[in-house]
C-alpha positions, 0 to 999 in steps of 0.5 A: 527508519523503521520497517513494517511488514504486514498481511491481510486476506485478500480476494480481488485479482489485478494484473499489472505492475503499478507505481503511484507517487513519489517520495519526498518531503511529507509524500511516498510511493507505493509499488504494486506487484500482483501475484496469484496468492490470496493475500496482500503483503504490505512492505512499508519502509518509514522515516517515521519510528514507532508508526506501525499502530497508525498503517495497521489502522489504515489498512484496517479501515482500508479492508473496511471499503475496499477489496484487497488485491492479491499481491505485493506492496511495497510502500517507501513513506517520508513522513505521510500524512494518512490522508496522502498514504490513503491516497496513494494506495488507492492510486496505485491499486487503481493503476493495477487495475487498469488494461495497458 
C-alpha cells in the first residue's frame, strides 16, 4: 500500500462535491472536493507500490488536455489500469461541474 500526494497549478472553478467510481478488483474511486485555492491537491492511496512515476504521467498529460479544477482529490485505487483512472477522473470532474 503506497500513498502519493501530488499538486499542480490549477485555474477552472467547480462548485460541488463528487465521487465517481468505486473500489475494487482492477477500478478505484475519486472523490472530489472544491475549494478556492489555485491548485489542485491529488491524494492517492494505491495497492500498487512503486507507482508514483506512472500517476505523475497521468496527471501530466491529464493538465496537457484539460483544465485543472481548483480542489482536492482524493483518489483510492486498486490496481487501475491508467485507462480506468483516466476515466474516473474525468467522471468525477465532470460531476463537479454539473448544477445539482
Amino acid at each position: 500500500m503506497e500513498r502519493i500526494e501530488l499538486s499542480y497549478p490549477a485555474t477552472e472553478k467547480l462548485s460541488h462535491k463528487a465521487l465517481a467510481g468505486v473500489v475494487g478488483s482492477g477500478d478505484l474511486e475519486a472523490m472530489f472536493i472544491p475549494h478556492k485555492e489555485k491548485t489542485l491537491a491529488v491524494i492517492i492511496k494505491t495497492s500498487v507500490d512503486g507507482s508514483k512515476t506512472r500517476w505523475e504521467n497521468l496527471f501530466k498529460r491529464f493538465a496537457l488536455l484539460h483544465s485543472l479544477p481548483m480542489g482536492k482529490l482524493e483518489i483510492n485505487d486498486f490496481a487501475s489500469t491508467p485507462g480506468v483512472a483516466k476515466l474516473r477522473i474525468e467522471q468525477v470532474f465532470e460531476e463537479a461541474n454539473h448544477e445539482k
